[in-house]
VEXDREN-2710 file (C-alpha; in Angstrom, 1 decimal):
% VEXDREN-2710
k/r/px/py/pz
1/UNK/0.0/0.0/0.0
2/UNK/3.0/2.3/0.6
3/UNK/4.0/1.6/-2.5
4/UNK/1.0/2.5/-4.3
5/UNK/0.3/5.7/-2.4
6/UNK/3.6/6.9/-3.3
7/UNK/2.9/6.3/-6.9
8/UNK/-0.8/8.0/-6.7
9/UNK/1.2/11.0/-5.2
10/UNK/3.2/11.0/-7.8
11/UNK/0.5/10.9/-10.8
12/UNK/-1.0/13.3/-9.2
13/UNK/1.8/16.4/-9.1
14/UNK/2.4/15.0/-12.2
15/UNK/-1.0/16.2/-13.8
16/UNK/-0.8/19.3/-11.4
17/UNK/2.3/20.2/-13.6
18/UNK/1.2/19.0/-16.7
19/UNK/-2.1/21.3/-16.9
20/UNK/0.2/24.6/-15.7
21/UNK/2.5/24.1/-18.4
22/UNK/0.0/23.3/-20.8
23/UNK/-2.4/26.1/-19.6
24/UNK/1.0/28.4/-19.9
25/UNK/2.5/27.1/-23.1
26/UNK/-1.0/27.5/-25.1
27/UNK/-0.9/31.5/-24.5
28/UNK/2.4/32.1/-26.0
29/UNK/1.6/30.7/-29.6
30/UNK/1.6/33.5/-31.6
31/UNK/-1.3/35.0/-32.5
32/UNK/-5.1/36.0/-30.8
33/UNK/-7.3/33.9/-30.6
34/UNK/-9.9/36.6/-30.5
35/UNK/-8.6/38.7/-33.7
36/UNK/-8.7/35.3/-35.7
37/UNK/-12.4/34.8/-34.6
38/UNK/-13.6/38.1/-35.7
39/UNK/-11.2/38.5/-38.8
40/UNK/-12.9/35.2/-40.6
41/UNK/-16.6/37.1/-39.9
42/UNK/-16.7/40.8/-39.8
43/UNK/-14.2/43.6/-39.6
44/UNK/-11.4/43.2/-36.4
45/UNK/-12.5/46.4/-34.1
46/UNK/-11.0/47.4/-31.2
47/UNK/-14.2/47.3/-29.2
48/UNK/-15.5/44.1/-31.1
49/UNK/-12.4/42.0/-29.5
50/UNK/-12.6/43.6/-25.8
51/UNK/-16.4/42.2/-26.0
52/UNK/-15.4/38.9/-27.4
53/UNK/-12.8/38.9/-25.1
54/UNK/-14.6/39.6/-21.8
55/UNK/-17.5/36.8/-23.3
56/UNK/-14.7/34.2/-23.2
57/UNK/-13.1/35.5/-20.2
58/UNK/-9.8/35.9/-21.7
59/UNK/-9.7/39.3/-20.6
60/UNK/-9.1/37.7/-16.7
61/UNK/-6.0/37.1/-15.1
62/UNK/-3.9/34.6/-16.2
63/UNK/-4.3/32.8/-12.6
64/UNK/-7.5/33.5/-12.4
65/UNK/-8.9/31.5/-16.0
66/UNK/-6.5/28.8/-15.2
67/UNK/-8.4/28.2/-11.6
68/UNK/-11.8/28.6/-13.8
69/UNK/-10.3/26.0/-16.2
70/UNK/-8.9/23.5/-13.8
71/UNK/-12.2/23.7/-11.8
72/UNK/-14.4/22.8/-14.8
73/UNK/-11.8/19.7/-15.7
74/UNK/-12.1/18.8/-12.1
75/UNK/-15.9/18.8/-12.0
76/UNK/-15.7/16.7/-15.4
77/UNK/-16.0/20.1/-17.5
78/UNK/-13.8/20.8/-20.2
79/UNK/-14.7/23.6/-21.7
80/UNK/-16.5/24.6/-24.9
81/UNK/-15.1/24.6/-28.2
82/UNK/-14.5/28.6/-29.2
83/UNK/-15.2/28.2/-33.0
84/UNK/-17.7/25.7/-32.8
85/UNK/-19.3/26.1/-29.4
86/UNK/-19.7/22.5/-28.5
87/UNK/-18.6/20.6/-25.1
88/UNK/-14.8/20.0/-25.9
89/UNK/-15.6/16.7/-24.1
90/UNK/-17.6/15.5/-27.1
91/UNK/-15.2/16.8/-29.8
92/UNK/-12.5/15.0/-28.8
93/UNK/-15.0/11.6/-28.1
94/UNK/-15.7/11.9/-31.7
95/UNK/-12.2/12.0/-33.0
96/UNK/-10.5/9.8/-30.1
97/UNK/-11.5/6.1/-31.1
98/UNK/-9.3/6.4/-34.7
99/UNK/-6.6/7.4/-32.4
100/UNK/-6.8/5.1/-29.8
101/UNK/-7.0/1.8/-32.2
102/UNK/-4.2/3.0/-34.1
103/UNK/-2.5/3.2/-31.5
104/UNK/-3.1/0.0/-29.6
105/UNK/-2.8/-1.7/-33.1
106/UNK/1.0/-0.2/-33.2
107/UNK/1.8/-1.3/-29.7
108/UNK/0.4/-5.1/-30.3
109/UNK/2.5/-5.2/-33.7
110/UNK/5.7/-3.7/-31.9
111/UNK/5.7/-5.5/-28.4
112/UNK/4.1/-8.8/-29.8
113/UNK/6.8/-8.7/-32.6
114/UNK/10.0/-7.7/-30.4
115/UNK/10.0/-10.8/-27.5
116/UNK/10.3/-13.5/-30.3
117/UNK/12.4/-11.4/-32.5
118/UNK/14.9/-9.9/-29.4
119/UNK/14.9/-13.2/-28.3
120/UNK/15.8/-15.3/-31.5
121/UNK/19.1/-12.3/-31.7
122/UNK/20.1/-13.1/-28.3
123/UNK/20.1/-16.9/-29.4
124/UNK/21.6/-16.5/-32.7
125/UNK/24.6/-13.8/-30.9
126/UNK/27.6/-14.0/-33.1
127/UNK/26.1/-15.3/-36.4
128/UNK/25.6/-14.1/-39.3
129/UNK/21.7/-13.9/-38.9
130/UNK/22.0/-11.8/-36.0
131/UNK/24.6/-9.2/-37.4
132/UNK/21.7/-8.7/-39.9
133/UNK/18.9/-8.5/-37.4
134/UNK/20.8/-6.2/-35.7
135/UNK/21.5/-3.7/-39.0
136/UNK/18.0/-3.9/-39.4
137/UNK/17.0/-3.1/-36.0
138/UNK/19.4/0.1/-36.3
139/UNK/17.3/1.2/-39.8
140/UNK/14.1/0.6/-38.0
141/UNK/15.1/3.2/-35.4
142/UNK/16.3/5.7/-37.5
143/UNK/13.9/5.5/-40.4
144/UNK/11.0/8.2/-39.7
145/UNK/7.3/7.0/-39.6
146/UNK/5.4/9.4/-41.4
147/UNK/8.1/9.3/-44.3
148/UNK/7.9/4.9/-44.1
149/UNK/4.0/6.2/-44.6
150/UNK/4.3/8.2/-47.7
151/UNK/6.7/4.9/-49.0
152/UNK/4.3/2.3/-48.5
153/UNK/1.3/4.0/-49.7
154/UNK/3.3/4.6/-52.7
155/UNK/3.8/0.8/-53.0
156/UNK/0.8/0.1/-52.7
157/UNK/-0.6/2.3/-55.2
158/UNK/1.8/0.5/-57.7
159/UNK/1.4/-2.8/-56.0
160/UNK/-1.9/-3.4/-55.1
161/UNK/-4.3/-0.4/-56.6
162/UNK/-7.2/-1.7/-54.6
163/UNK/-6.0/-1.9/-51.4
164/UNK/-8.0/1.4/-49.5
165/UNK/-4.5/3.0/-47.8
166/UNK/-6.4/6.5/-46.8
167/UNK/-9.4/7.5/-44.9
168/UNK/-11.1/5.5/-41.6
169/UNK/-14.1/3.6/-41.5
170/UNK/-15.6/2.6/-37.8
171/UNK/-14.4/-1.3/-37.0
172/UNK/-18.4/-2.0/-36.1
173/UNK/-19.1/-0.1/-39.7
174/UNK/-16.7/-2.7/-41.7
175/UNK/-14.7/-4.6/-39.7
176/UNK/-12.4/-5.8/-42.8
177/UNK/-12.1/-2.2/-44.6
178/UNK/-11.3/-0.8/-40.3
179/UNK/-8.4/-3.3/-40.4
180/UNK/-7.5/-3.1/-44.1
181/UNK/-6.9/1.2/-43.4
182/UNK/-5.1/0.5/-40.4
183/UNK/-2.4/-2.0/-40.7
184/UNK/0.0/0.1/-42.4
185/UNK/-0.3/3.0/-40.7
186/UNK/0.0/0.9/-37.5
187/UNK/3.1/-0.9/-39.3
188/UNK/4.7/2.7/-39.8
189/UNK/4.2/3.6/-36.3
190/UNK/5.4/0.6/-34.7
191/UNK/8.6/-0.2/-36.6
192/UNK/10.4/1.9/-34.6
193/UNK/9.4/0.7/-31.6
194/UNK/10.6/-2.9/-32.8
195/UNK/13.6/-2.2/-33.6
196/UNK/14.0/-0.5/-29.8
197/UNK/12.3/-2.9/-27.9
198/UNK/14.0/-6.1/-29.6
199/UNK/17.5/-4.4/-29.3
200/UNK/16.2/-4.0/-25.2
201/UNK/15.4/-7.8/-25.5
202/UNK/18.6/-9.0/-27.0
203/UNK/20.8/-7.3/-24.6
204/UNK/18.5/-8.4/-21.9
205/UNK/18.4/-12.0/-22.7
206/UNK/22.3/-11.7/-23.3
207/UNK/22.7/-10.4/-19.8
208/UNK/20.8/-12.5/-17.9
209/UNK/22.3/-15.8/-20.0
210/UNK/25.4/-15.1/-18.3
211/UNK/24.0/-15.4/-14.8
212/UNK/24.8/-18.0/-12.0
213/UNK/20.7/-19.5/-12.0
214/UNK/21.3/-20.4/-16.1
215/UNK/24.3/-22.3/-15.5
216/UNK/22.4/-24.1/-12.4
217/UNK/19.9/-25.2/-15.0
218/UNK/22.2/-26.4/-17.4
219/UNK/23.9/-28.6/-15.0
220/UNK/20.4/-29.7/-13.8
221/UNK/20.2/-30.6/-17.6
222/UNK/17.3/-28.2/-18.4
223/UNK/16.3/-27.7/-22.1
224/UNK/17.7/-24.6/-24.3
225/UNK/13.8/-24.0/-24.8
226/UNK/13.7/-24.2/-20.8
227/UNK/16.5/-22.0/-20.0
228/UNK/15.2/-19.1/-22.9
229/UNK/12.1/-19.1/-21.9
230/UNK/11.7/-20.1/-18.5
231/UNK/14.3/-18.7/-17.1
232/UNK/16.3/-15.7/-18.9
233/UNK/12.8/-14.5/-20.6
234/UNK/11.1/-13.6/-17.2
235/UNK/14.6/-11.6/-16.1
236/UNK/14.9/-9.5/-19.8
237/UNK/10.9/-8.8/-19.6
238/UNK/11.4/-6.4/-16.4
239/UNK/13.1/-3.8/-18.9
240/UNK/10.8/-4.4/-21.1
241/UNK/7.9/-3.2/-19.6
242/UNK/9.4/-0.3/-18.3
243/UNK/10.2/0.6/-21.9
244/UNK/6.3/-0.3/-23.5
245/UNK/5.3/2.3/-21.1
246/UNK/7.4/4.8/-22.1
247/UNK/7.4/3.8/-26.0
248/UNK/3.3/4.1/-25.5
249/UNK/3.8/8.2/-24.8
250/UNK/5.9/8.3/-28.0
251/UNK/2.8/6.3/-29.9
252/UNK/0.4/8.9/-28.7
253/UNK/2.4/11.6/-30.4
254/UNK/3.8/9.7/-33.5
255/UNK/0.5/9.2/-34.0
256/UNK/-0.8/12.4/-34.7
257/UNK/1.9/12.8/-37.8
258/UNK/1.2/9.6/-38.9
259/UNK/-2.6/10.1/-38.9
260/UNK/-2.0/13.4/-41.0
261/UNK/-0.4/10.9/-43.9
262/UNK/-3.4/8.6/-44.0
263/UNK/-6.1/10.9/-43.6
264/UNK/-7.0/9.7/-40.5
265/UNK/-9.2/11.7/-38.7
266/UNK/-8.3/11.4/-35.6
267/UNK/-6.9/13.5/-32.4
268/UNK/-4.0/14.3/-34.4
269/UNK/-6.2/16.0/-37.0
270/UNK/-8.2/17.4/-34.0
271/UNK/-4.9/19.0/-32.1
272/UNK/-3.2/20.9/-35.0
273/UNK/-6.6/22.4/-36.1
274/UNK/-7.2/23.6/-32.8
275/UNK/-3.7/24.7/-32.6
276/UNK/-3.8/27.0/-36.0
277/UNK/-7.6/28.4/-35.0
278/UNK/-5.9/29.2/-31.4
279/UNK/-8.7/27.4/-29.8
280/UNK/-7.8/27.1/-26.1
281/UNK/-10.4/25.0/-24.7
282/UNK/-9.9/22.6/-27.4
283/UNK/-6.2/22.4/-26.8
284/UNK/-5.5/22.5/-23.4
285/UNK/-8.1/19.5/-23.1
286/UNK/-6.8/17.1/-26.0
287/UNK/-3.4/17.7/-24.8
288/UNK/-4.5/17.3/-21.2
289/UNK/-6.2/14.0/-22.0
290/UNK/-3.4/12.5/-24.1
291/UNK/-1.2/13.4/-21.0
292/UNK/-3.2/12.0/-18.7
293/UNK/-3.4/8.9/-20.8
294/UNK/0.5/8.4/-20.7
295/UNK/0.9/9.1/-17.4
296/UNK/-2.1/5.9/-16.5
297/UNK/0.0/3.7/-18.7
298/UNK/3.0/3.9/-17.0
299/UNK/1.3/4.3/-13.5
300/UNK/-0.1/0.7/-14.6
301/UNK/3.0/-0.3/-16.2
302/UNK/4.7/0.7/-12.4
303/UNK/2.8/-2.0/-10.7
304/UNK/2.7/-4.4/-13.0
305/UNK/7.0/-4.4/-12.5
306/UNK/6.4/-4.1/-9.3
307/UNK/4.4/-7.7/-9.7
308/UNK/7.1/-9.2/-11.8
309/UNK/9.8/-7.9/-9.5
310/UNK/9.0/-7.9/-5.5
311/UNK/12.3/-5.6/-4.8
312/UNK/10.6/-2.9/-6.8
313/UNK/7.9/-2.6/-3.7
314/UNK/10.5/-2.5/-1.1
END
């Protein structure tokens, strides 16, 4: 219990920090929100912008609208969109779920992908096979996912014309043209995070190959299949997870470039519209939710190593 209070405390100054630096960081894009407003409908007046201005209570204190605003999140308010005048809350429920698949879809295809494949490089150390594995791994990381994107929906034009690349249809809509709009997007997004997390598995599963336990089970005459898996795998996981929750933050935001590729209309669509209309509300919420998303993945990932390692809790 110690152990989890300490962590609640900490998720908690956490997202105490998180909406000040947000809150702060949204008023210094160039630009006013209110002059944009009035500039797209009727002339931009002096008088025009301090009554818009007082209406959306931007004309407050800066400490003042950030205790309005953090009172309204607390009470399960958001705020209202300024352009469109709708509950942020439902604006970002209806551009969330693309998001949010593509993004568990990435994570599946990377961690799924990187035990076996980190695994089979720690087995095959020294051989030509894993001198390639490892090249690979090292392009993986470095090539960028939105331009891996652009490639493969250029391939696939040329490849397979029929294939539908752009756009998002709701998985209860069509479950195969959901998955058919996906998968590459999801690859592009996740092959970094393979390369990463199989690299983190080798070196793992090399490491704990040389310890004193592994050559107690060879003696005992344990199987290789025994000792991999059995033994070394449950040691080189413990990074692991550590690392899926951090790689998870970097998903939420590779995501919203690689959404902008394959017209996905998702959060990431959502965030830089709000951004370039200086829409406040809308902003300081998405950004606050994705946030607030990262930081409950890796308060779950905390526990869960705290389950696979006891020392963790002590």
């Amino acid at each position: 219990m110690r152990f989890l209070r300490t962590r609640l405390i900490d998720l908690v100054l956490v997202m105490v920090g998180v909406s000040i630096l947000t809150f702060l960081m949204i008023r210094l894009i160039p630009g006013d929100a209110v002059a944009i407003m009035l500039g797209a409908n009727t002339e931009v007046t002096a008088d025009r912008v301090a009554e818009l201005r007082g209406r959306l209570g931007l004309d407050q204190p800066i400490w003042v609208q950030y205790l309005s605003w953090i009172g309204g999140v607390l009470g399960g308010d958001l705020g209202v969109s300024i352009w469109t005048r709708r509950p942020v809350l439902d604006e970002i429920i209806g551009h969330v779920w693309p998001t949010l698949q593509l993004t568990v879809l990435a994570l599946a295809i990377g961690a799924g992908l990187a035990v076996p494949l980190g695994v089979l490089m720690a087995r095959l150390r020294g051989r030509g096979w894993d001198v390639g594995l490892q090249i690979g791994s090292v392009m993986g990381l470095t090539i960028p996912s939105f331009w891996l994107g652009i490639m493969l929906i250029l391939a696939l034009t040329v490849l397979a014309p029929e294939w539908q690349v752009l756009g998002y249809v709701p998985f209860s809509q069509d479950p195969v043209g959901n998955i058919q709009r996906l998968i590459l997007p999801a690859f592009a997004l996740a092959l970094p995070i393979l390369a990463n997390l199989a690299r983190l598995v080798r070196s793992a599963m090399l490491d704990a190959l040389q310890q004193d336990y592994i050559r107690s089970a060879r003696a005992r005459g344990a199987s290789e299949a025994s000792i991999l898996f059995k033994h070394a795998l449950r040691n080189a996981l413990i990074p692991f997870v550590t690392s899926v929750g951090i790689m998870t933050g970097y998903l939420l935001g590779g995501a919203i470039v690689v959404e902008q590729v394959f017209a996905i209309p998702g959060l990431g669509r959502l965030i830089l519209g709000a951004i370039a209309e200086r829409n406040y509300p809308l902003v300081q919420a998405t950004i606050l939710v994705v946030t607030f998303t990262f930081v409950m993945v890796n308060f779950a990932v905390d526990l869960l190593y705290a389950l696979i390692d006891p020392r963790v809790r002590t």
